[in-house]
N, C-alpha and C positions, 0 to 999 in steps of 0.2 A: 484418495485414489492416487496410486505413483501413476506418475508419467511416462511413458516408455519413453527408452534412447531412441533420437534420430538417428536411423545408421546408412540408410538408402541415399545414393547420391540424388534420386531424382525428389528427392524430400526436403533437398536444400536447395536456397541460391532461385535460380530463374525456374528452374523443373518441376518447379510444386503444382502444377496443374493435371495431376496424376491420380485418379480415385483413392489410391493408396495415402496421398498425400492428403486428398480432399478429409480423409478418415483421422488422419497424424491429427492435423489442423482442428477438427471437429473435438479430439481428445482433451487434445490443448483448449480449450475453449475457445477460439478465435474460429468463427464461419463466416464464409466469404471466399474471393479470388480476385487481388490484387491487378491480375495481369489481366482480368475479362473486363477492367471496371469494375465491378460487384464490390462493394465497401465491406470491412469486415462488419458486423455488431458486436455491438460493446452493451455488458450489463448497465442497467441502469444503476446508479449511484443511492444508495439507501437515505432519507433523510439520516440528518446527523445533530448533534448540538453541540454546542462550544462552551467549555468553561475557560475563562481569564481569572487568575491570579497575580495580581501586578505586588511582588512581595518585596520593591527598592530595588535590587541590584538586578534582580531577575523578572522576568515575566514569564507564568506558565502556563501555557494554554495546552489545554485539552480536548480531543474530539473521540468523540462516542456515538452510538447509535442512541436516535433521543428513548428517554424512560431509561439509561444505562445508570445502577447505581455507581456512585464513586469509590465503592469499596469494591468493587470488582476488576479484575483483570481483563478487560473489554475497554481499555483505553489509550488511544496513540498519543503522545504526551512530547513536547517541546518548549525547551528552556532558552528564552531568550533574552542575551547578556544585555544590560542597558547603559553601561557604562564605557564611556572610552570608544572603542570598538565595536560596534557590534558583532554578535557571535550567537549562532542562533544553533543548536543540539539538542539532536534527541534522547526519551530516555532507552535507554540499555543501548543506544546507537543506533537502533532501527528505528524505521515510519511504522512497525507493527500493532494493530489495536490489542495491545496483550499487557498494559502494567495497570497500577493502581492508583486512581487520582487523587487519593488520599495517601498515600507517600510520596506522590511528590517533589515534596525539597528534598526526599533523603535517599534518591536513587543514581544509580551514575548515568550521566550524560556524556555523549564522544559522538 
């Protein structure tokens, strides 16, 4: 689903208590009203599973929805430098559950 632009001023800033806005907000996924009290909800967080890779210089850990093959592109992936400095980088750059835990070493991290 694309997101509609915010364009209304009363949909920014302090004025979001506006049905229009209560709607904006609902689209976005976030329900609630900050200024009533009323807390937003947040999804709950999906069980997950962790793979570690400690391969010397690097560490790579992986997180997936558990039962996710490693051959799949359903995995947020970060390489962490163990040397010297640490330096911890994702792969392709993003936190996205989207590469493959079996490429691994041979993907770019930034």
């Amino acid at each position: 689903m694309a997101l509609p632009p915010i364009t209304r001023p009363d949909m920014i800033g302090s004025g979001h208590n506006s049905p229009e806005a209560w709607m904006m907000w609902e689209q976005l996924g976030h329900i609630g009203n900050s200024e009533s009290g009323e807390g937003y909800q947040r999804t709950q967080k999906a069980n997950e599973t962790v793979r570690v890779d400690d391969a010397g210089t690097y560490v790579y850990v992986g997180y997936a929805v558990v039962g996710s093959p490693t051959s799949t592109a359903v995995w947020k992936i970060k390489r962490i430098k163990t040397t010297n400095v640490v330096e911890v980088l994702y792969a392709g750059g993003t936190a996205f559950y989207n590469s493959i835990l079996d490429n691994r070493s041979s993907l770019s991290y930034s």
